[in-house]
N, C-alpha and C positions, 0 to 999 in steps of 0.2 A: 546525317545532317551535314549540309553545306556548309564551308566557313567554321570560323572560330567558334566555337562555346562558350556561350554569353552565360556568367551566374548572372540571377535576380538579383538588383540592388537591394541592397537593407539598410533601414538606417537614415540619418539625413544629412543634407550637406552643409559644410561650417555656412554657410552663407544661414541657411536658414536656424541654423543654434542660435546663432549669432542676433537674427533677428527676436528670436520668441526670446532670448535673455536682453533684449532692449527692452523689449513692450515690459517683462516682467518688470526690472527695473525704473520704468515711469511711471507705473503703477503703483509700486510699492513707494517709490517717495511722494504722490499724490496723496496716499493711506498715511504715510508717516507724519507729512505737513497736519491734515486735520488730526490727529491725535496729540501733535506737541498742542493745537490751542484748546485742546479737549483739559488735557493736563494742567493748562493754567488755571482755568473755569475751576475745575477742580478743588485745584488750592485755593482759589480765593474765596470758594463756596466753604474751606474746610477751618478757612481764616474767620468768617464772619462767625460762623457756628462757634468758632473757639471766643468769640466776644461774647455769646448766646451761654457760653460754658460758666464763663467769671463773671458776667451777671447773677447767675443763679448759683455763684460760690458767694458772692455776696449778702442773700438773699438769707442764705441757709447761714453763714456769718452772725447776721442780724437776730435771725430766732433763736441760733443756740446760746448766744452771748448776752441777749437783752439788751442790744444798745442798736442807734441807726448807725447804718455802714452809710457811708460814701464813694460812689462811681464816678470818675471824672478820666477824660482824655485830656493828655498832654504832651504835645511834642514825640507822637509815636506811642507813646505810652499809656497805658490802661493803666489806673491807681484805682485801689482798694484802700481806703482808710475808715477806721472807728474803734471804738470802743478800748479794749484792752490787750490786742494784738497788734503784731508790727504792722507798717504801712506792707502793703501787697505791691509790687510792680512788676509789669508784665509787659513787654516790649513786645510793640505787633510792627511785623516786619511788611506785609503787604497793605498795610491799612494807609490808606490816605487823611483818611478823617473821621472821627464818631463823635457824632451830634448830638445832643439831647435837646428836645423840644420843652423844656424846663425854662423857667424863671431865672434859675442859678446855673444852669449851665451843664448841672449835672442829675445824678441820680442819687438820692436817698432812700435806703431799705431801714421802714422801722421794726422794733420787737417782733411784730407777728408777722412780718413777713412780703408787708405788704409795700407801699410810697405812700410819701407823705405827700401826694398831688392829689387832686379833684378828679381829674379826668386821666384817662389811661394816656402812658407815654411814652413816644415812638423816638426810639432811638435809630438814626443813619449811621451805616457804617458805610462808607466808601472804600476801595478797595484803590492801588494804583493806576490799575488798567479802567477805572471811572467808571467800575461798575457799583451797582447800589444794592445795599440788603437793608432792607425793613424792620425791627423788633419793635413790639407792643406789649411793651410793661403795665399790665391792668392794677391797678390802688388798690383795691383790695384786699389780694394774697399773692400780689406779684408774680402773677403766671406772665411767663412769655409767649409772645407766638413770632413767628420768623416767616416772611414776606421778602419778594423782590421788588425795589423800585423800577 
């Protein structure tokens, strides 16, 4: 052999590290952005649910006690009140607003389970980020069902 003795290269050059740990890098914070708004969605899905929770702690309230409970929002907060236990308050931290499509403003669970309304009713719960979750309190036996606006 003429000349120097060349070894085969191996391996790659910083230039090109350098690049494939850029690309990974804007990729992974492209993946990270849509997972933090993934995250919110989340909580505020696990927020409405938790008003879907102390509804139906109301509910069962009502039967085991034989008296009607009362549901009202106020100022952030979810109130439980009736019969012959303390008032219940339960501070909802992402909640913007809950609604009741009632006369009074609020919701009543009597003895058996059921509202003391004619027609089923649809509690709003709003969230900060202004999204909306639906519940449908049937008169009956106070089943709920959960919906998005």
């Amino acid at each position: 052999m003429s000349g120097p003795e060349r070894k085969a290269q191996r391996g790659y050059s910083m230039a090109e590290m350098i690049v494939v740990l850029a690309i990974v890098a804007i990729v992974t914070s492209l993946g990270a952005s849509s997972l933090h708004g993934l995250s919110e969605d989340y909580q505020e899905r696990e927020v409405a649910i938790q008003v879907e929770d102390y509804l139906y702690e109301a509910r069962s309230l009502a039967r085991s006690l034989l008296c009607d409970v009362t549901v009202s929002f106020d100022n952030g907060t979810l109130v439980i009140v009736g019969g012959s236990f303390e008032t219940r308050v339960y501070p909802l931290q992402d909640i913007e607003s809950v609604a009741f499509d009632t006369e009074a403003g609020n919701l009543v669970f009597n003895p058996t389970g059921g509202t003391n309304e004619a027609n089923p009713t649809t509690v709003t719960v709003t969230t900060r980020r202004a999204q909306v979750y639906l519940l449908t309190v049937f008169p009956a036996i106070g089943t709920i069902r959960r919906g998005e606006g």
